[in-house]
Each structure stands twice: as C-alpha cells, then as structure tokens.
C-alpha positions in Angstrom: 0.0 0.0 0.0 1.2 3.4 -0.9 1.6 6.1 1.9 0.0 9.4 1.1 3.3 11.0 0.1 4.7 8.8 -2.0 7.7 11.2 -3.1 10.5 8.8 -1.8 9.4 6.5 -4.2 8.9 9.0 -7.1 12.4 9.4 -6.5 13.8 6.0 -6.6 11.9 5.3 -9.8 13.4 8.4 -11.3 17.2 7.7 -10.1 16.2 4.2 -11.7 15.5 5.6 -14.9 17.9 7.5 -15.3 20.5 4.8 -14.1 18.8 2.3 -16.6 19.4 5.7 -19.1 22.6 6.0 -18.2 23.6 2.3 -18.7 22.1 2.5 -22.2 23.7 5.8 -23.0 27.1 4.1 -22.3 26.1 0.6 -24.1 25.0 2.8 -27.4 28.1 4.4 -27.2 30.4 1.6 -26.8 31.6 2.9 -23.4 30.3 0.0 -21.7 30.7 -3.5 -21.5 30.5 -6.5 -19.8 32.8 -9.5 -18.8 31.4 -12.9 -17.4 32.9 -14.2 -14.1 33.4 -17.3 -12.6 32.0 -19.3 -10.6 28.6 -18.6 -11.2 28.4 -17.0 -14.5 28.3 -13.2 -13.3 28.5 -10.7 -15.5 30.0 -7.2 -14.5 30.5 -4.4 -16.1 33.7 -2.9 -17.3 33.3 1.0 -17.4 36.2 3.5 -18.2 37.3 6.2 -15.7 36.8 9.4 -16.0 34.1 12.1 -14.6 32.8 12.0 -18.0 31.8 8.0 -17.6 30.6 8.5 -14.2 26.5 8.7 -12.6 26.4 11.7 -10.4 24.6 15.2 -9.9 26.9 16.9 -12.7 26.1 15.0 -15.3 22.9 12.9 -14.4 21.3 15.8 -11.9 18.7 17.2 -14.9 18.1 14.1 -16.5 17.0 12.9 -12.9 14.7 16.1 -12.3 13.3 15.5 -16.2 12.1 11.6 -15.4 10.9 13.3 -11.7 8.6 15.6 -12.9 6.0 13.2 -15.1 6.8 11.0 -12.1 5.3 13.1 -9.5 2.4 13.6 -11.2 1.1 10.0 -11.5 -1.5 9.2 -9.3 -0.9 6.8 -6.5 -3.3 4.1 -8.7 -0.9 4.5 -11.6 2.2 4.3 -9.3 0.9 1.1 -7.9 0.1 -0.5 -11.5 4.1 0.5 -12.1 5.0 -1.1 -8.8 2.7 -4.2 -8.9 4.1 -4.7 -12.7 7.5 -4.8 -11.8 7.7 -6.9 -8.9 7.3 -9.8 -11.6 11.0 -9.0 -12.1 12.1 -8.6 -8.5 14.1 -11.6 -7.5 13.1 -12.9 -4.4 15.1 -13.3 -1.6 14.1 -16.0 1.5 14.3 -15.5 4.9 14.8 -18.4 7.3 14.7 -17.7 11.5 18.7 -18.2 11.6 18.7 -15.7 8.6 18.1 -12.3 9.5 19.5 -8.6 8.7 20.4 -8.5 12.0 22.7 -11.8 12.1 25.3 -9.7 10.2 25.7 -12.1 7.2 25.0 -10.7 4.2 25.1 -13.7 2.1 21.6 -13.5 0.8 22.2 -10.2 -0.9 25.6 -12.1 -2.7 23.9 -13.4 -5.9 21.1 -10.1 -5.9 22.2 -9.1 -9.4 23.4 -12.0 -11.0 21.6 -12.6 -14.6 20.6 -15.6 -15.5 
C-alpha cells in the first residue's frame, strides 16, 4: 500500500531511470561492456574512468529532475500498476529464523544481481 506522500518513491523510480538511461547511454556508445565471471556465471560491467563515464549530480542531476517531474504527477493508482508490474521482475530473496538482517551475514544479498 502506498503512503499518502509517496515522493520517496517517485524518486527511486526516477534515479532508476535514469540509471537504466545511463547504462544504455554508455552501451550505445560503446563505453560499456560486460565480462562474465566465474563461478557462477556473473556478469560485471567494465566501465572506463573518468568524470565523464561517471553517474552523479553533474552530469545525471537534470536528467534525474526530467524523469521526476512526469513521475510526480502519476496518481498513486498509476504508481501502484508501475510497482505491482515490476515486482514480476524482482528476485526474491528467502528468509529463514537463523537468517536475518540482524545476524550480520550478508550472504543472501551475494547473488542479488546475477543474470541468469
């Protein structure tokens, strides 16, 4: 259920957008690319340095505020349709008793953004 100022999340989707924008950008523009690790088949990617390559306020700041503003003007019915759709994607972590935030292991966040 959404709160009544839903904001915080109208900013996470943006600064999602315009990271997925960002990784396209750099994809399209053969700036970006992406080496498969073993074990487990991970891929990373392989980004050159330089201010010019990297996601922060500078560059990304208006791009951010652009995807913001259509944002904040969904209503909170047409934010939930977004969430609702993409939780289809969201992998799923488990939780057992002995496995908790609190226990200090951080092992079920270790394969969070492996592609499969």
């Amino acid at each position: 259920m959404l709160s009544e100022d839903f904001s915080e999340l109208c900013t996470a989707l943006a600064l999602a957008s315009a990271a997925v924008c960002r990784t396209l950008s750099l994809i399209a523009e053969g700036h970006m690319s992406f080496k498969i690790t073993q074990p487990g088949d991970v891929w990373t990617a392989v980004i050159p340095k330089g201010g010019q390559f990297e996601f922060g306020e500078a560059v990304w700041g208006a791009v951010t505020r652009r995807y913001l503003e259509p944002i904040k003007r969904l209503s909170h019915e047409q934010f939930r349709l977004i969430v609702d759709d993409t939780q289809k994607f969201v992998k799923k972590a488990t939780f057992t008793a002995a496995n908790t935030l609190d226990s200090g292991g951080e092992d079920e966040f270790d394969d969070l953004f492996t592609f499969r």
